[in-house]
C-alpha positions in Angstrom: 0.0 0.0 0.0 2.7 2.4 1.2 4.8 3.2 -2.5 4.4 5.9 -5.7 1.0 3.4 -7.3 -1.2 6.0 -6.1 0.8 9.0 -8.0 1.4 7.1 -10.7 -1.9 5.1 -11.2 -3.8 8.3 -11.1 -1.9 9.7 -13.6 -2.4 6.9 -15.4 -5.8 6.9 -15.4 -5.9 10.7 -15.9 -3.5 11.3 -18.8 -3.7 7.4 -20.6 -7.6 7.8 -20.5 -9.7 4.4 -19.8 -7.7 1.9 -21.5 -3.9 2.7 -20.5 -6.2 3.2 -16.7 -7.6 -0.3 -17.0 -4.3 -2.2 -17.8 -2.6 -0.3 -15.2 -5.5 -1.0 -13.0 -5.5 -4.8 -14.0 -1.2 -4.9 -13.6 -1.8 -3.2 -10.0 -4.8 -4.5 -8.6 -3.7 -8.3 -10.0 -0.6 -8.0 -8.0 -2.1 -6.6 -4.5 -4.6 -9.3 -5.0 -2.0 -12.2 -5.6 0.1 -10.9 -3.0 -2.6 -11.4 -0.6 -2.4 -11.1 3.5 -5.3 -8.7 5.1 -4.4 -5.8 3.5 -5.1 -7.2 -0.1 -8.7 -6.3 0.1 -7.6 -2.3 1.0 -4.8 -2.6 -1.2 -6.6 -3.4 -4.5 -9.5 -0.9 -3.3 -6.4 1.7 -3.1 -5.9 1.1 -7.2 -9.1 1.2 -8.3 -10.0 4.1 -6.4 -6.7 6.0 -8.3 -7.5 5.1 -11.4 -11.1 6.2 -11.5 -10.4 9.7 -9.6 -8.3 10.1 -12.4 -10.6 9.3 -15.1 -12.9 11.1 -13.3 -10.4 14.4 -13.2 -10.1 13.4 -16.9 -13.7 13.9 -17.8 -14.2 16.8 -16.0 -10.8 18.4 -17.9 -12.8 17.5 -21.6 -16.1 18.5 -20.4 -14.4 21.9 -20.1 -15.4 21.9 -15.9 -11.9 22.0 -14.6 -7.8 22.8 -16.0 -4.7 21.0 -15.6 -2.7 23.3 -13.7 -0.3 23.2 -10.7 -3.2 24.1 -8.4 -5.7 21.8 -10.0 -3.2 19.0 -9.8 -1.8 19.7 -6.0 -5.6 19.4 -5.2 -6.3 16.9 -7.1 -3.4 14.5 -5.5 -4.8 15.9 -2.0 -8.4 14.3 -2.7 -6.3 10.9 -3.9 -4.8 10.7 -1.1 -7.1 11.9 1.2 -9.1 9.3 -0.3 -6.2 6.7 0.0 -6.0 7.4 4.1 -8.9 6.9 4.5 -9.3 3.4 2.9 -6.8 2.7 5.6 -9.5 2.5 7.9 -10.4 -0.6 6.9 -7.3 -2.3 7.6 -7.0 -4.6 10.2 -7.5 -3.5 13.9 -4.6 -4.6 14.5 -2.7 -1.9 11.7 -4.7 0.8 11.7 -3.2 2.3 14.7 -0.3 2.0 13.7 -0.8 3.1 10.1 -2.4 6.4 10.7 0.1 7.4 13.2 3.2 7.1 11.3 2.0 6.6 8.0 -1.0 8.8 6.8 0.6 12.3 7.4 4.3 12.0 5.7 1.7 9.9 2.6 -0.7 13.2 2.2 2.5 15.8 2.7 4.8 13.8 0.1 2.5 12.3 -2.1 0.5 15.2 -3.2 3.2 17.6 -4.3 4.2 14.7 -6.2 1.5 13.7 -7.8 1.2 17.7 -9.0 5.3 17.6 -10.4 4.3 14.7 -12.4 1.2 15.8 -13.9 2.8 19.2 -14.5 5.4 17.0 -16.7 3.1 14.9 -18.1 0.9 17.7 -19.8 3.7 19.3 -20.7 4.8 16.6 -22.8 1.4 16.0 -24.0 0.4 19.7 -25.0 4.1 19.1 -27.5 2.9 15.9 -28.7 -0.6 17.6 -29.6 1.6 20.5 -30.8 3.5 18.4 -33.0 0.6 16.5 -34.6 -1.1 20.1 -35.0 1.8 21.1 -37.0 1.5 18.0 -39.0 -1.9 18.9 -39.5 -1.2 22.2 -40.8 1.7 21.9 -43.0 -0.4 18.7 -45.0 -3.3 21.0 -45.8 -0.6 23.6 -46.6 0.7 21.4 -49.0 -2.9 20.3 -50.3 -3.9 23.8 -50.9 -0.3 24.5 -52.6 -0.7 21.7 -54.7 -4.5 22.7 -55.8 -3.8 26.3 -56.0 -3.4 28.2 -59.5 -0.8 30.6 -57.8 2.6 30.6 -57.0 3.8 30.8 -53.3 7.0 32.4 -52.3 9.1 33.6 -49.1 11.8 36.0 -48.4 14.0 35.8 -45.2 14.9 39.2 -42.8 18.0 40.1 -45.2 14.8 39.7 -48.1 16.3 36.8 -50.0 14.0 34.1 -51.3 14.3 31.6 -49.6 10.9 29.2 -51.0 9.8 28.9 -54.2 6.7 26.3 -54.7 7.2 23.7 -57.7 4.2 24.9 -59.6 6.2 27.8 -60.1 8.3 26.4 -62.7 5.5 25.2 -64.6 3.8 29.0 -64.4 7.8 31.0 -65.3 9.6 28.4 -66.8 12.4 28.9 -64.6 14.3 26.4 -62.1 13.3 27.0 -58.4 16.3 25.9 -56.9 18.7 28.5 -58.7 16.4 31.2 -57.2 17.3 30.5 -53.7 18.8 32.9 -52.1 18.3 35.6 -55.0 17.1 38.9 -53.8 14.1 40.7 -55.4 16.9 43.1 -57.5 18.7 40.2 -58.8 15.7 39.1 -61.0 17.0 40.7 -63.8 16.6 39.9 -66.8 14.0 37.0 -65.7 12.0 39.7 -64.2 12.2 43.4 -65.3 9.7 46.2 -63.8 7.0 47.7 -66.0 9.3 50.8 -66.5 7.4 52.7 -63.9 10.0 54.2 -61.3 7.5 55.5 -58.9 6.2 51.7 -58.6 9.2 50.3 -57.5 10.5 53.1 -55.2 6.6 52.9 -53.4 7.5 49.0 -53.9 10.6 49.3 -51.9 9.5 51.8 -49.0 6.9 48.9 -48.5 9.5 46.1 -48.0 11.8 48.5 -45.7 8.7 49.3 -43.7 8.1 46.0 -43.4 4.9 46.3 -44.5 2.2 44.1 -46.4 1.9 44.5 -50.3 -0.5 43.7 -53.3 -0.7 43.3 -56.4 2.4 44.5 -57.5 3.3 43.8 -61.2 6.6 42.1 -62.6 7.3 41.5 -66.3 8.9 37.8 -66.6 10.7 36.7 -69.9 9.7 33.3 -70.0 12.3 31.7 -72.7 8.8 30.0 -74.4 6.0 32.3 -73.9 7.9 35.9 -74.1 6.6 38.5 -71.8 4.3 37.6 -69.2 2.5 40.0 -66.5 3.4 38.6 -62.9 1.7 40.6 -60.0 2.5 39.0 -56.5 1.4 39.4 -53.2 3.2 39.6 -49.8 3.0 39.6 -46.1 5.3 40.4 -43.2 6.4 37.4 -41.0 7.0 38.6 -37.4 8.2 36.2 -34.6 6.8 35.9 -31.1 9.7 38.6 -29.8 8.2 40.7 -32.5 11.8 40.0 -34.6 11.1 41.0 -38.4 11.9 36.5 -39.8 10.9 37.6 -43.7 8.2 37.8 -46.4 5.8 35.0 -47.4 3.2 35.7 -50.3 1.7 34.2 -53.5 1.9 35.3 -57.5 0.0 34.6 -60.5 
Protein backbone atom coordinates (compact mmCIF):
# COMPACT_ATOMS: atom_id res chain seq x y z
CA UNK A 1 0.00 0.00 0.00
CA UNK A 2 2.67 2.37 1.17
CA UNK A 3 4.76 3.21 -2.50
CA UNK A 4 4.44 5.89 -5.66
CA UNK A 5 1.02 3.42 -7.31
CA UNK A 6 -1.15 5.99 -6.12
CA UNK A 7 0.76 8.96 -8.02
CA UNK A 8 1.38 7.15 -10.71
CA UNK A 9 -1.93 5.14 -11.22
CA UNK A 10 -3.82 8.27 -11.12
CA UNK A 11 -1.91 9.73 -13.59
CA UNK A 12 -2.40 6.89 -15.43
CA UNK A 13 -5.80 6.95 -15.38
CA UNK A 14 -5.88 10.73 -15.89
CA UNK A 15 -3.54 11.25 -18.84
CA UNK A 16 -3.68 7.44 -20.61
CA UNK A 17 -7.63 7.80 -20.45
CA UNK A 18 -9.75 4.41 -19.79
CA UNK A 19 -7.71 1.94 -21.48
CA UNK A 20 -3.94 2.73 -20.47
CA UNK A 21 -6.18 3.23 -16.70
CA UNK A 22 -7.63 -0.35 -17.01
CA UNK A 23 -4.30 -2.24 -17.82
CA UNK A 24 -2.65 -0.30 -15.16
CA UNK A 25 -5.54 -0.98 -13.02
CA UNK A 26 -5.48 -4.78 -13.96
CA UNK A 27 -1.24 -4.92 -13.59
CA UNK A 28 -1.76 -3.25 -9.96
CA UNK A 29 -4.80 -4.48 -8.59
CA UNK A 30 -3.74 -8.34 -9.98
CA UNK A 31 -0.64 -8.05 -8.03
CA UNK A 32 -2.09 -6.63 -4.52
CA UNK A 33 -4.56 -9.28 -5.03
CA UNK A 34 -2.03 -12.16 -5.62
CA UNK A 35 0.07 -10.90 -2.97
CA UNK A 36 -2.57 -11.37 -0.63
CA UNK A 37 -2.38 -11.07 3.54
CA UNK A 38 -5.27 -8.73 5.11
CA UNK A 39 -4.38 -5.77 3.52
CA UNK A 40 -5.07 -7.18 -0.08
CA UNK A 41 -8.68 -6.31 0.07
CA UNK A 42 -7.61 -2.34 0.98
CA UNK A 43 -4.81 -2.61 -1.21
CA UNK A 44 -6.56 -3.44 -4.49
CA UNK A 45 -9.49 -0.86 -3.33
CA UNK A 46 -6.42 1.74 -3.08
CA UNK A 47 -5.87 1.13 -7.22
CA UNK A 48 -9.09 1.19 -8.27
CA UNK A 49 -10.02 4.13 -6.44
CA UNK A 50 -6.72 5.98 -8.27
CA UNK A 51 -7.52 5.13 -11.41
CA UNK A 52 -11.07 6.22 -11.47
CA UNK A 53 -10.36 9.68 -9.60
CA UNK A 54 -8.35 10.10 -12.39
CA UNK A 55 -10.57 9.30 -15.07
CA UNK A 56 -12.90 11.10 -13.31
CA UNK A 57 -10.38 14.37 -13.23
CA UNK A 58 -10.15 13.36 -16.88
CA UNK A 59 -13.67 13.85 -17.85
CA UNK A 60 -14.20 16.79 -15.96
CA UNK A 61 -10.78 18.39 -17.91
CA UNK A 62 -12.84 17.49 -21.57
CA UNK A 63 -16.10 18.49 -20.36
CA UNK A 64 -14.44 21.92 -20.10
CA UNK A 65 -15.37 21.89 -15.95
CA UNK A 66 -11.95 21.96 -14.63
CA UNK A 67 -7.79 22.82 -15.97
CA UNK A 68 -4.72 20.97 -15.58
CA UNK A 69 -2.65 23.28 -13.68
CA UNK A 70 -0.25 23.18 -10.70
CA UNK A 71 -3.25 24.13 -8.39
CA UNK A 72 -5.67 21.78 -10.03
CA UNK A 73 -3.15 19.03 -9.84
CA UNK A 74 -1.83 19.73 -6.04
CA UNK A 75 -5.57 19.40 -5.23
CA UNK A 76 -6.29 16.90 -7.12
CA UNK A 77 -3.35 14.48 -5.46
CA UNK A 78 -4.77 15.88 -1.98
CA UNK A 79 -8.39 14.35 -2.74
CA UNK A 80 -6.29 10.89 -3.89
CA UNK A 81 -4.79 10.70 -1.09
CA UNK A 82 -7.08 11.86 1.16
CA UNK A 83 -9.10 9.32 -0.29
CA UNK A 84 -6.18 6.72 -0.01
CA UNK A 85 -5.95 7.42 4.09
CA UNK A 86 -8.87 6.93 4.47
CA UNK A 87 -9.30 3.41 2.89
CA UNK A 88 -6.76 2.74 5.61
CA UNK A 89 -9.51 2.48 7.95
CA UNK A 90 -10.38 -0.57 6.85
CA UNK A 91 -7.30 -2.28 7.57
CA UNK A 92 -6.97 -4.64 10.22
CA UNK A 93 -7.47 -3.54 13.93
CA UNK A 94 -4.57 -4.58 14.54
CA UNK A 95 -2.69 -1.93 11.74
CA UNK A 96 -4.68 0.82 11.75
CA UNK A 97 -3.22 2.30 14.70
CA UNK A 98 -0.26 2.03 13.74
CA UNK A 99 -0.83 3.09 10.09
CA UNK A 100 -2.42 6.36 10.66
CA UNK A 101 0.06 7.40 13.20
CA UNK A 102 3.19 7.13 11.28
CA UNK A 103 2.03 6.56 8.01
CA UNK A 104 -0.98 8.75 6.80
CA UNK A 105 0.61 12.34 7.43
CA UNK A 106 4.34 12.04 5.72
CA UNK A 107 1.74 9.90 2.59
CA UNK A 108 -0.74 13.19 2.24
CA UNK A 109 2.45 15.83 2.71
CA UNK A 110 4.82 13.79 0.14
CA UNK A 111 2.50 12.32 -2.13
CA UNK A 112 0.45 15.25 -3.19
CA UNK A 113 3.24 17.62 -4.27
CA UNK A 114 4.21 14.68 -6.15
CA UNK A 115 1.46 13.74 -7.82
CA UNK A 116 1.24 17.71 -9.04
CA UNK A 117 5.29 17.59 -10.44
CA UNK A 118 4.28 14.70 -12.38
CA UNK A 119 1.16 15.81 -13.94
CA UNK A 120 2.84 19.17 -14.52
CA UNK A 121 5.44 16.99 -16.69
CA UNK A 122 3.10 14.91 -18.12
CA UNK A 123 0.86 17.68 -19.76
CA UNK A 124 3.69 19.34 -20.71
CA UNK A 125 4.76 16.58 -22.81
CA UNK A 126 1.37 16.03 -24.01
CA UNK A 127 0.43 19.73 -25.04
CA UNK A 128 4.12 19.05 -27.48
CA UNK A 129 2.95 15.92 -28.68
CA UNK A 130 -0.56 17.64 -29.58
CA UNK A 131 1.61 20.48 -30.76
CA UNK A 132 3.47 18.41 -33.03
CA UNK A 133 0.63 16.51 -34.56
CA UNK A 134 -1.11 20.12 -34.96
CA UNK A 135 1.79 21.06 -36.95
CA UNK A 136 1.52 18.05 -39.00
CA UNK A 137 -1.94 18.95 -39.52
CA UNK A 138 -1.18 22.18 -40.84
CA UNK A 139 1.69 21.87 -43.05
CA UNK A 140 -0.36 18.69 -44.99
CA UNK A 141 -3.32 21.05 -45.77
CA UNK A 142 -0.63 23.59 -46.60
CA UNK A 143 0.73 21.38 -48.96
CA UNK A 144 -2.92 20.29 -50.26
CA UNK A 145 -3.89 23.81 -50.93
CA UNK A 146 -0.34 24.55 -52.56
CA UNK A 147 -0.70 21.69 -54.73
CA UNK A 148 -4.45 22.68 -55.76
CA UNK A 149 -3.76 26.26 -56.00
CA UNK A 150 -3.41 28.22 -59.52
CA UNK A 151 -0.78 30.59 -57.80
CA UNK A 152 2.63 30.61 -56.97
CA UNK A 153 3.78 30.82 -53.34
CA UNK A 154 7.03 32.39 -52.26
CA UNK A 155 9.13 33.59 -49.08
CA UNK A 156 11.79 35.95 -48.41
CA UNK A 157 14.02 35.75 -45.19
CA UNK A 158 14.85 39.16 -42.83
CA UNK A 159 18.01 40.05 -45.24
CA UNK A 160 14.76 39.67 -48.12
CA UNK A 161 16.30 36.80 -50.03
CA UNK A 162 14.01 34.12 -51.32
CA UNK A 163 14.27 31.58 -49.61
CA UNK A 164 10.93 29.19 -51.04
CA UNK A 165 9.79 28.86 -54.23
CA UNK A 166 6.70 26.26 -54.72
CA UNK A 167 7.16 23.74 -57.70
CA UNK A 168 4.18 24.91 -59.61
CA UNK A 169 6.22 27.75 -60.12
CA UNK A 170 8.33 26.42 -62.71
CA UNK A 171 5.52 25.19 -64.57
CA UNK A 172 3.78 29.02 -64.44
CA UNK A 173 7.80 30.98 -65.26
CA UNK A 174 9.62 28.40 -66.76
CA UNK A 175 12.41 28.90 -64.60
CA UNK A 176 14.26 26.40 -62.11
CA UNK A 177 13.26 27.03 -58.42
CA UNK A 178 16.34 25.94 -56.94
CA UNK A 179 18.66 28.51 -58.73
CA UNK A 180 16.43 31.22 -57.20
CA UNK A 181 17.32 30.49 -53.73
CA UNK A 182 18.80 32.86 -52.13
CA UNK A 183 18.25 35.57 -54.96
CA UNK A 184 17.12 38.94 -53.79
CA UNK A 185 14.13 40.67 -55.40
CA UNK A 186 16.91 43.09 -57.45
CA UNK A 187 18.70 40.19 -58.78
CA UNK A 188 15.71 39.06 -60.96
CA UNK A 189 16.98 40.74 -63.83
CA UNK A 190 16.60 39.88 -66.82
CA UNK A 191 14.01 36.96 -65.74
CA UNK A 192 11.96 39.68 -64.17
CA UNK A 193 12.20 43.37 -65.34
CA UNK A 194 9.67 46.25 -63.78
CA UNK A 195 7.00 47.71 -65.97
CA UNK A 196 9.33 50.84 -66.51
CA UNK A 197 7.43 52.69 -63.91
CA UNK A 198 10.04 54.18 -61.29
CA UNK A 199 7.46 55.50 -58.94
CA UNK A 200 6.16 51.75 -58.62
CA UNK A 201 9.22 50.32 -57.48
CA UNK A 202 10.50 53.09 -55.18
CA UNK A 203 6.62 52.91 -53.39
CA UNK A 204 7.54 49.04 -53.91
CA UNK A 205 10.61 49.29 -51.94
CA UNK A 206 9.51 51.79 -48.96
CA UNK A 207 6.86 48.93 -48.48
CA UNK A 208 9.48 46.06 -47.99
CA UNK A 209 11.77 48.51 -45.70
CA UNK A 210 8.67 49.33 -43.75
CA UNK A 211 8.06 46.04 -43.36
CA UNK A 212 4.87 46.30 -44.46
CA UNK A 213 2.16 44.13 -46.43
CA UNK A 214 1.91 44.51 -50.27
CA UNK A 215 -0.51 43.74 -53.28
CA UNK A 216 -0.69 43.35 -56.36
CA UNK A 217 2.43 44.51 -57.50
CA UNK A 218 3.26 43.83 -61.23
CA UNK A 219 6.56 42.05 -62.60
CA UNK A 220 7.32 41.55 -66.33
CA UNK A 221 8.85 37.81 -66.63
CA UNK A 222 10.71 36.69 -69.93
CA UNK A 223 9.71 33.32 -70.05
CA UNK A 224 12.33 31.70 -72.72
CA UNK A 225 8.80 30.05 -74.36
CA UNK A 226 5.96 32.35 -73.90
CA UNK A 227 7.90 35.95 -74.05
CA UNK A 228 6.60 38.54 -71.85
CA UNK A 229 4.30 37.59 -69.23
CA UNK A 230 2.53 40.03 -66.47
CA UNK A 231 3.36 38.57 -62.94
CA UNK A 232 1.70 40.57 -59.98
CA UNK A 233 2.50 38.97 -56.50
CA UNK A 234 1.43 39.36 -53.23
CA UNK A 235 3.18 39.61 -49.85
CA UNK A 236 2.97 39.61 -46.05
CA UNK A 237 5.30 40.41 -43.24
CA UNK A 238 6.37 37.44 -40.96
CA UNK A 239 6.95 38.64 -37.43
CA UNK A 240 8.15 36.16 -34.63
CA UNK A 241 6.83 35.90 -31.10
CA UNK A 242 9.70 38.61 -29.76
CA UNK A 243 8.17 40.73 -32.52
CA UNK A 244 11.82 40.04 -34.60
CA UNK A 245 11.08 40.99 -38.39
CA UNK A 246 11.91 36.49 -39.79
CA UNK A 247 10.87 37.59 -43.69
CA UNK A 248 8.21 37.85 -46.42
CA UNK A 249 5.81 35.01 -47.44
CA UNK A 250 3.20 35.74 -50.33
CA UNK A 251 1.70 34.23 -53.52
CA UNK A 252 1.94 35.30 -57.52
CA UNK A 253 0.01 34.63 -60.50
Amino acid sequence: IFDTRSVMLSMAGLFGGPVIGGIAAAIAGGYRAWLGGGGAPVGVAVVLSCVLLGLAYRHCHRRGWLKIGIPQLLAFGLVVHLVVVYQFTFLPADVVGKVMENIALPLILAFTPATALLGTLLHSIELQIQTAASLAVSERRFKEIAESASDWIWEMGPDLRFTYFYDADQDLMDFDRTKQIGWKREDGVPQFELDGNPQKWAAHNADLEARRPFRNFEYISSAPQDGLRYVRINGTPVFGTDGSFLGYRGTGT
